[in-house]
C-alpha positions in Angstrom: 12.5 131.7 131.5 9.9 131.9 129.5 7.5 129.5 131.5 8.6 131.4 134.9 7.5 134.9 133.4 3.8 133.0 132.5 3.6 131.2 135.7 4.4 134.6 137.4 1.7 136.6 135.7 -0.6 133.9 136.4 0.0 133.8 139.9 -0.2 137.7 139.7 -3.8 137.7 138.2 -4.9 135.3 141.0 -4.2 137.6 143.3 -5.3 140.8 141.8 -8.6 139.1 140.7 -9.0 137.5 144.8 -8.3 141.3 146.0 -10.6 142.9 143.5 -13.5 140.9 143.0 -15.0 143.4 140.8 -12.3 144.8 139.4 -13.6 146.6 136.0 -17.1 146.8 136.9 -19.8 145.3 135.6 -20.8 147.6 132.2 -19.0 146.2 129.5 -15.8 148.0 127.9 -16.2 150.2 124.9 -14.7 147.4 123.0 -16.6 144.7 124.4 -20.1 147.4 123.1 -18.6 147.3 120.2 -18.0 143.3 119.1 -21.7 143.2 120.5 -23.1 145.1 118.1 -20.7 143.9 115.2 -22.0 140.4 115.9 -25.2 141.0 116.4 -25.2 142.9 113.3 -23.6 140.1 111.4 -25.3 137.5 112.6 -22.6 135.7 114.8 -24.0 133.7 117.1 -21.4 131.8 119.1 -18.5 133.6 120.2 -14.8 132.7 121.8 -13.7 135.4 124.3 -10.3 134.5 125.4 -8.7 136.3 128.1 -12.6 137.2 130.0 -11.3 137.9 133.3 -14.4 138.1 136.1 -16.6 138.7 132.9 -16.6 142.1 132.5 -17.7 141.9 128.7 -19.1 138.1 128.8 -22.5 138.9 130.9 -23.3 142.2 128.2 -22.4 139.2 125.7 -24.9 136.9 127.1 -27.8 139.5 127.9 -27.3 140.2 124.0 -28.1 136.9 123.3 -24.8 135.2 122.0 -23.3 132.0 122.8 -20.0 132.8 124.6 -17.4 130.0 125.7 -15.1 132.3 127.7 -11.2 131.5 128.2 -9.7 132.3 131.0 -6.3 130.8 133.0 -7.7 132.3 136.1 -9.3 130.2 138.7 -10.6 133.3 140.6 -11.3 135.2 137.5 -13.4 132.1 135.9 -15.2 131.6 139.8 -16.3 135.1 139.5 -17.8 135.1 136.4 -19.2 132.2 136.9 -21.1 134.0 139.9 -21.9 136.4 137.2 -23.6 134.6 134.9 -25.6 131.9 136.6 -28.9 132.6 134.8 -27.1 132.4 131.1 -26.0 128.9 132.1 -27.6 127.7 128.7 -25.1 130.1 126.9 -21.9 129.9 128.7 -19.1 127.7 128.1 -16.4 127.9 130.5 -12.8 126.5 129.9 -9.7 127.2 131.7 -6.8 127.3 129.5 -3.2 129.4 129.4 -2.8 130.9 125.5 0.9 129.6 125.2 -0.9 126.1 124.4 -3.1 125.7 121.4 -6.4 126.3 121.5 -8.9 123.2 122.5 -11.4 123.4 120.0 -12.1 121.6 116.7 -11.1 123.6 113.8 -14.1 125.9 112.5 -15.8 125.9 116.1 -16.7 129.7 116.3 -18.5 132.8 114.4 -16.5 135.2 116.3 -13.8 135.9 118.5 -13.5 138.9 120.7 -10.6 139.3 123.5 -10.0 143.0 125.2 -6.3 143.1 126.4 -5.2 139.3 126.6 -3.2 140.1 123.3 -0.8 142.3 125.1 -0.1 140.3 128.1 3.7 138.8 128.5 3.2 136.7 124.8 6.5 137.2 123.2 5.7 138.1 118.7 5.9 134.5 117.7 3.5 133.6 120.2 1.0 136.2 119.4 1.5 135.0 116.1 0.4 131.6 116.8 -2.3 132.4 119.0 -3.9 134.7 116.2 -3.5 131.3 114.0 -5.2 129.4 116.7 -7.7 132.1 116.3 -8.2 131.6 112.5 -8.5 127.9 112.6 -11.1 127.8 114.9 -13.2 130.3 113.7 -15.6 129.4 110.3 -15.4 131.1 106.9 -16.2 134.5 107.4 -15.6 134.6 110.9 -14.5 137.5 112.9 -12.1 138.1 115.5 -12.2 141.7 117.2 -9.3 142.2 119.4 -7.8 144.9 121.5 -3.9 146.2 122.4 -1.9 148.9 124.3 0.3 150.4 121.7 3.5 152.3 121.6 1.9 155.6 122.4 0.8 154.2 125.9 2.5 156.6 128.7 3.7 152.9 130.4 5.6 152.2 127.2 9.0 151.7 128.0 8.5 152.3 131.7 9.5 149.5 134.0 11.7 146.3 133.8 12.3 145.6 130.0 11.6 142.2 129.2 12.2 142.7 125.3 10.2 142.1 122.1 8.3 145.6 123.3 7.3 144.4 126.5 7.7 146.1 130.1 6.7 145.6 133.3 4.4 147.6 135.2 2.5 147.5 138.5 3.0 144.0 138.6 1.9 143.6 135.0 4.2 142.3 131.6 2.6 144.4 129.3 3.4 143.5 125.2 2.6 147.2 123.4 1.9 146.9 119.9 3.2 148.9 116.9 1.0 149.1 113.6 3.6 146.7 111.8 2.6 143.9 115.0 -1.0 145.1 114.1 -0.7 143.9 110.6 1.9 140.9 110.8 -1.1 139.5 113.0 -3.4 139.9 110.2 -1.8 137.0 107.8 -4.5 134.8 106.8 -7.4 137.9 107.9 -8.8 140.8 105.8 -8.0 143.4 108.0 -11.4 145.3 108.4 -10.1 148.2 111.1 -8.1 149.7 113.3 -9.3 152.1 115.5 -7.2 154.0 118.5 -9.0 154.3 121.6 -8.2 155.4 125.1 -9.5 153.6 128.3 -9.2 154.6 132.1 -8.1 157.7 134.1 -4.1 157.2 133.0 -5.4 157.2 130.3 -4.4 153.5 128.7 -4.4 154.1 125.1 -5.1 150.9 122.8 -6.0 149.9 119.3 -9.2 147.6 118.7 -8.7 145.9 115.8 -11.4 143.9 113.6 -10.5 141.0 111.3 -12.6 138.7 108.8 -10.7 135.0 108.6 -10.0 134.4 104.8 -10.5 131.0 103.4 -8.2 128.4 104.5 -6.2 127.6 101.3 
């Protein structure tokens, strides 16, 4: 069951991402502003975005200077921002890869992650909870992972076909919302720097955008 819901959802984004082929624009999300100027800040210089779509956040990314491998299990999202970003080819690492799996990076790889919505697509807890672990090994000491979430106060929460484990379909869409408790189960092995509501689009979708700082591998 579990593999049918993924293979569904990634047949789904195909065609959503084939139909739209600018979809959120070409601005980057308030989020994806944000993690810029974190890293920038900070000093983090190479950066894993899983989940970057047609690049919506990747090219401001690039134009800022960082070193983005962007993660994708879209073949028409990942041909689109490849489109996008031909002239940061020096800085842009593009893998296809589906989240369920580990990660396929060395351990310590990164400075910073940064992922706007993947975390609530169709993962069931203990996946998210393993991809946040993926997260932590491959980022270094110190490393950051900025992440963002619908959460229970969403006006889609508990609209739809209930899947369980806080997840509902709509438009299409397995959507996982997040309670604070998720928030900070997620956080094991993380300082947890920040969580910040936010609300996004004309529904209006309301997220959190959470900032983490891996702690030392013991």
């Amino acid at each position: 069951m579990k593999e049918k819901i993924s293979e569904d959802q990634r047949l789904h984004w195909e065609r959503t991402y084939h139909e739209n082929p600018s979809m959120y624009g070409s601005s980057a999300s308030e989020p994806g502003a944000y993690a810029i100027d974190l890293f920038s800040r900070l000093g983090l210089k190479t950066v894993l975005e899983l989940g970057s779509g047609q690049g919506r956040d990747t090219v401001p990314m690039l134009e800022a200077g960082l070193d983005v491998t962007a993660l994708d299990y879209s073949d028409e999202g990942l041909r689109e921002l490849r489109l996008r970003a031909t002239r940061f080819e020096h800085q842009l690492g593009v893998v296809k890869h589906d989240v369920h799996e580990p990660l396929p990076f060395p351990d310590e790889s990164f400075d910073a992650c940064y992922s706007h919505m993947l975390f609530n697509m169709a993962l069931s807890t203990e996946e998210l909870i393993s991809l946040t672990q993926e997260t932590r090994r491959v980022l270094r000491p110190g490393g950051v992972l900025v992440y963002t979430a619908r959460h229970t106060g969403d006006a889609h929460y508990g609209v739809g076909a209930d899947f369980g484990d806080n997840r509902f379909e709509n438009g299409g869409f397995v959507v996982h919302f997040f309670d604070r408790d998720l928030v900070d189960r997620l956080a094991d092995g993380f300082e947890l720097d920040d969580v910040t509501p936010f609300n996004e689009g004309e529904l209006p979708r309301k997220l959190f955008r959470v900032t983490m700082t891996r702690s030392p591998i013991t």
